[in-house]
Structure formats: C-alpha cells, structure tokens
C-alpha positions in Angstrom: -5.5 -52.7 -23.9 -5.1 -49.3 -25.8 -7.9 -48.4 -23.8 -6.2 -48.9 -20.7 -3.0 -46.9 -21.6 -5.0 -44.1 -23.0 -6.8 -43.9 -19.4 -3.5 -44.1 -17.8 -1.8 -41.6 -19.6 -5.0 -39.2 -18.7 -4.5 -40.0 -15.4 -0.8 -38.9 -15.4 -1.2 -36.1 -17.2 -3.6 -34.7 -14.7 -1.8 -35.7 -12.1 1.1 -33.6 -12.9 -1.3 -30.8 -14.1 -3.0 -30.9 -10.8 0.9 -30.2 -8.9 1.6 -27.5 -11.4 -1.5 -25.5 -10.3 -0.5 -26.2 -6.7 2.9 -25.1 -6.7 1.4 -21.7 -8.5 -0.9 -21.3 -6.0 1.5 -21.3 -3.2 3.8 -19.0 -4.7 0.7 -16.7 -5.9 -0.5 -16.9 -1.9 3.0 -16.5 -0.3 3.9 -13.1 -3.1 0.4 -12.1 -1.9 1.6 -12.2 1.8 4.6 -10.5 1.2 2.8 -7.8 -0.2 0.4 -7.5 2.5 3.3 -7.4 4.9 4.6 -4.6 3.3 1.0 -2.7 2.8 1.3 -3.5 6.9 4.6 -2.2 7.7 3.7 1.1 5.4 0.4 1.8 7.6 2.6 1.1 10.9 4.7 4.1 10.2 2.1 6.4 9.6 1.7 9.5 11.6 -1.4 11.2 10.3 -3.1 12.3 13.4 -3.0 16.3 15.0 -0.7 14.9 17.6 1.5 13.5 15.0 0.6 9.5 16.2 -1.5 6.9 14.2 -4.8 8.2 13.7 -7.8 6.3 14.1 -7.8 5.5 9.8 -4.4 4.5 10.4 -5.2 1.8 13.1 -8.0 0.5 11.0 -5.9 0.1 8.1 -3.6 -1.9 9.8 -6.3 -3.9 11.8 -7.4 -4.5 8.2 -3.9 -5.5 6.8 -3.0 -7.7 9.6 -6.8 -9.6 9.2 -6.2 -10.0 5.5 -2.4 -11.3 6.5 -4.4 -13.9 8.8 -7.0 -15.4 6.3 -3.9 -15.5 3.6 -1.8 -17.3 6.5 -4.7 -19.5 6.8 -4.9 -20.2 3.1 -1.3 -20.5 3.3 -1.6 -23.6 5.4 -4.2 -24.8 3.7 -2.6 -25.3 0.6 0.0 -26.2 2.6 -2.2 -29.2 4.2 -3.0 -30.2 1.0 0.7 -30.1 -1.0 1.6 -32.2 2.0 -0.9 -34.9 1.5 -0.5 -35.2 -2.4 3.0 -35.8 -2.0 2.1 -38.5 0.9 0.1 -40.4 -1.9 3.2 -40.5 -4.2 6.3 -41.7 -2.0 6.9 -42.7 1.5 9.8 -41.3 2.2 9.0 -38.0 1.2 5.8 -38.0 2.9 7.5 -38.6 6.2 10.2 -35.7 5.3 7.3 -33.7 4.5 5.1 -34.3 7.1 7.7 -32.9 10.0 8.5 -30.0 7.7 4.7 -29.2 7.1 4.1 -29.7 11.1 7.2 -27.1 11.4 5.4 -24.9 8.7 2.0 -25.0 10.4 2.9 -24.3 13.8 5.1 -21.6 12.7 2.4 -20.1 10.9 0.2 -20.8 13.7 2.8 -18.9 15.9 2.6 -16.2 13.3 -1.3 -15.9 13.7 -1.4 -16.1 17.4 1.0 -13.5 17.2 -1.1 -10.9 14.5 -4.2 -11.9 16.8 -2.3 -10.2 19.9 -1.4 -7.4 17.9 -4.9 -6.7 16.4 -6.2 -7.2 20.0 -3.8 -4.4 21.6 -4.5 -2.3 18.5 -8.1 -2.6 19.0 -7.9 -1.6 22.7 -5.6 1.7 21.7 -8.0 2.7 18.7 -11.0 2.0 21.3 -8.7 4.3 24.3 -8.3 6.9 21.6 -12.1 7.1 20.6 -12.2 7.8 24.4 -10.1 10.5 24.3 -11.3 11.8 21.4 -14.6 11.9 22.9 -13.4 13.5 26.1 -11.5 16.1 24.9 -14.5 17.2 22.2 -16.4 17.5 25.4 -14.0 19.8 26.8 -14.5 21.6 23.4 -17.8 22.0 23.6 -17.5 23.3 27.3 -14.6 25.8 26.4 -17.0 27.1 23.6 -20.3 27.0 26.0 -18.1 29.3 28.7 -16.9 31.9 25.4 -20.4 31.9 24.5 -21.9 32.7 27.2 -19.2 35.9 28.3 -19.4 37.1 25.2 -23.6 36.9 24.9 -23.3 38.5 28.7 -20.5 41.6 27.0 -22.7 41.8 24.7 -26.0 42.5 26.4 -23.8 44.8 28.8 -22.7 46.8 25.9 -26.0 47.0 24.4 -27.3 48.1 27.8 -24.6 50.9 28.0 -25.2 52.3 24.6 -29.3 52.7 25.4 -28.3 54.1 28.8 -25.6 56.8 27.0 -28.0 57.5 24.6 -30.8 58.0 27.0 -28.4 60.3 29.2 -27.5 62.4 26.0 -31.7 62.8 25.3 -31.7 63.7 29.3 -28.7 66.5 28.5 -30.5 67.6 25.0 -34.0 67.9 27.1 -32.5 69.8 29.8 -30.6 72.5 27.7 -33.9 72.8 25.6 -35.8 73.6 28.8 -33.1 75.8 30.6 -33.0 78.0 27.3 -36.9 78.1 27.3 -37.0 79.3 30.9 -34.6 81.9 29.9 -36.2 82.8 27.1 -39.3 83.4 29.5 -37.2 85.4 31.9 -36.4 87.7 29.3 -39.6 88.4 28.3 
C-alpha cells in the first residue's frame, strides 16, 4: 500500500514537473521569436548598398532571419501540438477549449509561415535580379575600361612616335648645319 502511494506521488510530481518545463519552453521559444522579429525588421531597414538600397548582405541577412523565424514558428507549433494534447489527457473540457484555440494558433501560425515563405521567395528573386545587374553593369565596367585602355595605349604609341620623329628631325637639322658649315669651310679654302 505505501508502495503504491509512493509511486503515485512520483507520478504527480513528474507530471507537474513535466508542465513546468513546457510552459518555459514556450515562453523561451515565443521571447526567441520576438527577438528574431526584431533582428528582421533591423536588417529590413538597412540601406548599405552604393545606391543607397539593400545590398546583396542585406537580403541574405534577412533571407536568414525570416528562415530562422520559420523553423522557431515551426517549433512554436510544435510545442504548441504538444501543450495541447497534455492538457487533453487531464480534463475534457479544457481539451475541447483548447483544441479550437490551438487550431486557431496553428493556422495562424501557418498563415504566418505561408506568408514569410512569399517574402523569402520575392526576396530571393530581387537578390537574384540584383546579382544580374551587378553582373551587367561590371561588364560595362570592364568595357568602359577596355575602350580607355586602348586610347590611351594608341596616345601613347602616337606620342612615342612623335618624340622619335622630332628627334630624328632635330639630328636631320644638326647634320645639315654640320655639312653646310663644312662646305663653307671648303669654299673658303
């Protein structure tokens, strides 16, 4: 008999152990949200890039944030799920109360996660439009640069051309003095 109550004190005493821990991991995983919600709002106002718009780091911090914001969501109902059916097991009533307030719960959250999905998929597509553009205008770049290049190598072996042929003239000029005051000199003599 002493046996028996022993057990079943056990028993209760992890029972109510096990919807302590419960009840802190909800509130641990709903703080945790709200923090990642506000991690996500801080990378949505960010203005980083040259053109003074989200960089690429920006969109992949918030591609991260809103995936992390999803599995914590999906923890979220999980524990949810399971809250839901322990208090099923200990009344009736409540489990019927419950049960239409966790179906409300889940398909909000499930709103919530179709929702961030959308977002992350139009995010994805603008990060991916602005590695195009990126791309394209580093190719103009490169262009812009090939044209420069190639004037200035062609100045350059113009200039160089010049400088021999003014040089060469000035020899031409020294050569002919020297020979027109070497005739004279032979004239005079």
């Amino acid at each position: 008999m002493k046996r028996k109550l022993l057990v079943m004190a056990m028993l209760c005493l992890w029972f109510v152990g096990a919807q302590a821990q419960e009840e802190d991991k909800l509130s641990r995983l709903m703080s945790e949200r709200e923090q990642l919600v506000l991690e996500y709002q801080y990378y949505k106002q960010q203005n980083s890039s040259f053109w003074g718009t989200q960089s690429k780091k920006d969109l992949i911090n918030i591609i991260e944030t809103l995936k992390k914001i999803i599995n914590t969501d999906s923890e979220l109902i999980a524990a949810v799920k399971e809250n839901s059916i322990r208090q099923i097991a200990t009344s009736t009533v409540q489990s019927n109360r419950q049960g239409k307030l966790t179906i409300e719960d889940q398909r909000n959250f499930e709103n919530q996660i179709s929702s961030l999905k959308g977002e992350v998929k139009t995010l994805q597509s603008t990060l991916k439009k602005r590695e195009r553009a990126v791309i394209d205008l580093e190719s103009q770049l490169k262009a812009t640069y090939d044209v420069k290049y190639g004037k200035d190598k062609v100045i350059s072996v113009l200039a160089v051309t010049s400088f021999i042929l003014l040089l060469y003239a000035v020899f031409l000029q020294v050569r002919l003095n020297n020979s027109k005051s070497k005739a004279r000199k032979k004239k005079k003599v």
